[in-house]
N, C-alpha and C positions, 0 to 999 in steps of 0.2 A: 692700420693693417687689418683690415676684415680675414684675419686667418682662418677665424673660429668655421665661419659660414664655406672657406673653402677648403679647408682641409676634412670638415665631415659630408660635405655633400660628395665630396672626392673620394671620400675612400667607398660612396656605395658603388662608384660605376668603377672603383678599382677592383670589385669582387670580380671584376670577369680577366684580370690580369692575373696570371698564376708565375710568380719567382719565388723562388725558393730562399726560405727566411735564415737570417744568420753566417747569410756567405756574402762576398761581396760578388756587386751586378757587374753584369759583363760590359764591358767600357764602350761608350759610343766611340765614335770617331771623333778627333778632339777639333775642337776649333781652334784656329791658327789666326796669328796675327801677325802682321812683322817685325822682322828679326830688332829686340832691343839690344842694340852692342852686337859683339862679336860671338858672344860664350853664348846668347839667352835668346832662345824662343818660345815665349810663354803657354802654353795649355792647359788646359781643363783636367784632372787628373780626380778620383774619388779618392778620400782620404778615411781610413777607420775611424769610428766611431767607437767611445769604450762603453756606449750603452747600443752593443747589439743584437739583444733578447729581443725588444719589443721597444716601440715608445716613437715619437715623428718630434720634429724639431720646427717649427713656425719662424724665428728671426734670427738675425743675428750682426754684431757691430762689431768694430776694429777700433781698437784704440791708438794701434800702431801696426808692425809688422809681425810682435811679438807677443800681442795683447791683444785678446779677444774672446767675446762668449755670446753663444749660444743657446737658445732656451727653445722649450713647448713643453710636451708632458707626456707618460705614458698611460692613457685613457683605457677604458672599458666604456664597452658599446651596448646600447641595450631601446628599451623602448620601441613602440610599437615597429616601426620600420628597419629596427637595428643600426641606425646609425643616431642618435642619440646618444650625447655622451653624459653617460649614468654615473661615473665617477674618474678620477683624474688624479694624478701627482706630476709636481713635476718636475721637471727638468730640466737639468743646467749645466752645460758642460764648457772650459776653460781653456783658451790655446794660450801656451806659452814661449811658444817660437817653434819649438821641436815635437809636442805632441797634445791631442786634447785629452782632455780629465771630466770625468765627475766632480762636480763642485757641490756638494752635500748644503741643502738647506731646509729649511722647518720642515717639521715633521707635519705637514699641512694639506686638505685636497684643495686640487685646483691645476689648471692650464694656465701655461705663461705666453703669451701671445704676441711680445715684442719687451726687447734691450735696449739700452743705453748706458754709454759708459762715457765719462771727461776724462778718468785717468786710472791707474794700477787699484786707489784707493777709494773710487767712485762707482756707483752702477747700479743702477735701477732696473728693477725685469717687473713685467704689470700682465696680467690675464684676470680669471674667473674663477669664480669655484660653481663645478657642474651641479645640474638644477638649480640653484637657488639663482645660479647669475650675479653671484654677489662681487663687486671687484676685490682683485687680489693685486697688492703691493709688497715689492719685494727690493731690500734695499741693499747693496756690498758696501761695507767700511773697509776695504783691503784687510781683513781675518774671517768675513764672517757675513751668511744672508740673515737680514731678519725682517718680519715679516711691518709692516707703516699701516695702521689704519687710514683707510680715507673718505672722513667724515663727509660723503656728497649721495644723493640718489640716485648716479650714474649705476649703473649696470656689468654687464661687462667692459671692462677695458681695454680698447682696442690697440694702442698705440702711447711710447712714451717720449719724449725728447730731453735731453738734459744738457743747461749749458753749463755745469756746477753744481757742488752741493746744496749751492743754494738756490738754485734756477731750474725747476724741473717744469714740464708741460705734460700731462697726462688728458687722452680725450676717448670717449666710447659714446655708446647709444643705451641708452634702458627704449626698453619694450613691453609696451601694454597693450597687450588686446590688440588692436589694427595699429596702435598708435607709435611712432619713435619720437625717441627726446635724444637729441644729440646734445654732447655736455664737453666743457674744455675747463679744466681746473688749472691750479697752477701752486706749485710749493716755493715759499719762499726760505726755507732754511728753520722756518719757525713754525710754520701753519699751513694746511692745505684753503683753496680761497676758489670760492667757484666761479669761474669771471664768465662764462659764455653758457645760457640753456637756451638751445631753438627743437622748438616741435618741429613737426611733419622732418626730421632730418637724422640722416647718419651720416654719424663721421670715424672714418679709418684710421686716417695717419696724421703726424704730423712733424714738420722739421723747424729748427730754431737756428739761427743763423746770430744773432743775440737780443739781447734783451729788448730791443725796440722794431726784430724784424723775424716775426713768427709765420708759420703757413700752417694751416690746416685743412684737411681736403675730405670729401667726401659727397654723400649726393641728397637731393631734396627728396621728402618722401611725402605719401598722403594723395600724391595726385596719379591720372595715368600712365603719364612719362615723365618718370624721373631727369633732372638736369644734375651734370654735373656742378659740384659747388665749390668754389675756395673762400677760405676767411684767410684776411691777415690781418695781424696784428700789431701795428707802427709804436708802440710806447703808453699811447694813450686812449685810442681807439681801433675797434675792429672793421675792417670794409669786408663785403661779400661780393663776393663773383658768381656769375653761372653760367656755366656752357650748354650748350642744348646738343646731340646728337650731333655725326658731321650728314644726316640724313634730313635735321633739324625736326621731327615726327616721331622720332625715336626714344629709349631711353638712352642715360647716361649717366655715367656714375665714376668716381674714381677710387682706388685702394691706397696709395701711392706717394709720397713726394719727395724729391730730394729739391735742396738748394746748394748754390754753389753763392751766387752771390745778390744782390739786391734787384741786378736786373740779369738775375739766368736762374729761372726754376723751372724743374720739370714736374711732371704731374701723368702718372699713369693709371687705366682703368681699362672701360670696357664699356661698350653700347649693347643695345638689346636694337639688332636689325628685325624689326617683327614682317617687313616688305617681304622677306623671301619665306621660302615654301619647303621645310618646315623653318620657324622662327629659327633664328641662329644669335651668336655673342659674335662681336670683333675688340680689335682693340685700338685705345683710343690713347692716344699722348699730347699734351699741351706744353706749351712753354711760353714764358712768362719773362717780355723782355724787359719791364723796368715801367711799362705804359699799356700794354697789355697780353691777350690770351691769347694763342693762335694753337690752331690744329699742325699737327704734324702730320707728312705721306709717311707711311712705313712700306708703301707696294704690296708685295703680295704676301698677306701673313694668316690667314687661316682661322680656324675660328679659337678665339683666343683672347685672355686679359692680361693685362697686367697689373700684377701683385706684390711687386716692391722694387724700389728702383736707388741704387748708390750712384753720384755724383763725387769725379773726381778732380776736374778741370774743365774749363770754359768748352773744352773738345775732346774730352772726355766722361762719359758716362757708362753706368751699367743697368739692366734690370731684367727680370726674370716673370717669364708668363707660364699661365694655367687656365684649360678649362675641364671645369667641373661640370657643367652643365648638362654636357652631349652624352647622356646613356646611349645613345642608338651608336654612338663610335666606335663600341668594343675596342676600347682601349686606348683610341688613337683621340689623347685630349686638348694636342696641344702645346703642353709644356715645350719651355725653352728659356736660352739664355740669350741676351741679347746685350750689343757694344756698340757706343755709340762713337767715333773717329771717323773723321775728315767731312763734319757735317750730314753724315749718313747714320740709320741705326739698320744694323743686322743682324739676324735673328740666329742660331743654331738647335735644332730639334734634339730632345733628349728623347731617349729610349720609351718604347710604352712600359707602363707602370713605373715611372721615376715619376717625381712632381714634386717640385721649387717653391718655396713661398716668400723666399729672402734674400737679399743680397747684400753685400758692404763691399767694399775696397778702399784701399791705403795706397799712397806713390811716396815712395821717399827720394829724396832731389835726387835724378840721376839714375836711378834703377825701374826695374819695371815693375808695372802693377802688381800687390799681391789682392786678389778677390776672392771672397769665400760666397757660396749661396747652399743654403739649408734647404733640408723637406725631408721626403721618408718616401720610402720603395715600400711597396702593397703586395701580400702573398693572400691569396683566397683562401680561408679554412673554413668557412661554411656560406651559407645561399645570406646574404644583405650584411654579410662583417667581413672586417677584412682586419689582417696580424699587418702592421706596419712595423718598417725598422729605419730609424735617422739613417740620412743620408746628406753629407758632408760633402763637397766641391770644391776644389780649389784651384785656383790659377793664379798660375803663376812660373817660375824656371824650378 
């Protein structure tokens, strides 16, 4: 999940969005779905946040209906353009059926950029610490975070997966000068073990389905138009994929992946149309039926990526888009949420100045989805910074 790159190029073109920080934003029109049962017709609803001074929220996982958390950081901005982030703590907060909390951990800097959790007593949150770029590992034993070294030249850390204690996947990029090194580690309960380093590449996300059927996604870099890329990982060996634009001229990249099962994965991102006048982003989704990679229509959806996507059933899916890109929009970036039922995905526009960078959901046999997706709402207090406050979604009855 390339959060890092979209939540600060995000918050310079949220400086022209003005909401008032510390209140809750005014509710769009909720998207509807149909009726589950008699009693339940699930919506979009914002939920409080108990961190709402300041601070944006990047990911977030479900471990059930009652069990879940949440992470990013509350940064300070600074450097030449003011949206460099000059320093960072962060942040973690815990739902437990009935309300989320502050989950207190090391006394540490750093941004947490993606969760995972197997159970109550499992849960791993992985980001950066501002300037140095150094990865940050964070581990839950059910009492307590504490902070895992992870002895790799990786960079920041994009993204984490965990099938267990003993089964964890963490992948990022280190950056040198022009250059990206995309890196896939892997902990086995004992040791961190570096199994994947490719130049000219970054990589965002990735999901584990188990131990012998990993994904990994992100894009080729070095050249003029980037492809999108997948690795997997069968047990014993990794294969790569690449997708090329659906303009095939273009770039292409992904942030993105859920799996549901060996032959249904999805894979979200974004192309760079550079054909039209001014250059613009779209968005770009693949699925992966067991033999290969096919483009998805999404019809008519604006200029826009996708940034994280939850997998709930072979006909059910969710994910959540942003763009960052478009200064000349005043405001209007993009963001939305999106569900995927009866072979269709559609989209619903959130508010200007909200922006999504996450999503998860849960089905328990018989009832309707509960879905959470993260981000942070933008107040302008001065010309290239912007006061951000988490912002929490939820659906469900």
């Amino acid at each position: 999940m390339r959060r890092v790159l979209l939540l600060f190029v995000g918050l310079l073109a949220l400086a022209s969005v003005a909401i008032t920080s510390g209140t809750t934003p005014a509710q769009p029109r909720s998207a509807r779905v149909p009726v589950i049962g008699r009693a339940c017709t699930p919506v979009w609803r914002t939920t409080p946040s108990p961190q709402m001074g300041q601070g944006t929220l990047n990911a977030v996982v479900t471990v059930s209906s009652r069990d879940a958390w949440t992470v990013g950081g509350v940064v300070r901005l600074g450097g030449m353009t003011g949206g460099e982030i000059v320093a960072g703590t962060p942040l973690i907060e815990h739902w437990n059926g009935a309300r989320w909390s502050v989950s207190p951990g090391p006394n540490i800097s750093g941004v947490l950029t993606d969760v995972a959790a197997t159970s109550r007593r499992d849960a791993w949150a992985v980001g950066f610490v501002p300037r140095s770029e150094e990865p940050l590992v964070l581990h839950w034993n059910g009492q307590r975070w504490t902070q895992v070294k992870l002895p790799t030249t990786i960079g920041a850390v994009d993204a984490v997966a965990a099938l267990s204690s003993r089964d964890v996947w963490v992948v990022g990029t280190s950056h040198a000068g022009y250059s990206d090194t995309g890196e896939i580690s892997h902990w086995d309960g004992r040791s961190w073990t570096r199994v994947v380093t490719r130049r000219d590449t970054q990589l965002a996300d990735v999901a584990a389905l188990s131990h012998d059927d990993v994904w990994v996604v992100g894009n080729t870099a070095g050249t003029d138009f980037y492809k999108a890329l997948m690795l997997h990982f069968d047990g014993s060996a990794w294969q790569t994929f690449a997708q090329r634009a659906t303009s095939g001229n273009d770039s292409a990249w992904l942030l993105s992946v859920g799996a549901i099962s060996k032959s249904d994965v999805w894979a979200g991102g974004g192309e760079h149309m550079e054909e039209m006048s001014p250059p613009a982003i779209g968005p770009l989704m693949l699925h992966w039926d067991g033999g290969k990679w096919s483009y998805t229509s999404l019809g008519a959806s604006g200029e826009t990526e996708f940034v994280g996507l939850a997998t709930v059933s072979p006909n059910e899916a969710w994910a959540v888009s942003s763009n960052s890109w478009s200064y000349e929009s005043q405001g209007s970036f993009g963001y939305g949420t999106w569900h995927r039922s009866g072979g269709r995905w559609r989209a619903a526009e959130l508010p200007h100045g909200w922006e999504l960078y996450d999503i998860a959901a849960v089905r328990a046999p018989g009832a309707a989805p509960v879905v959470w997706a993260v981000g942070q709402v933008g107040t302008r207090i001065r010309d290239y910074a912007t006061r951000t406050v988490p912002l929490i979604r939820r659906f469900g009855c």
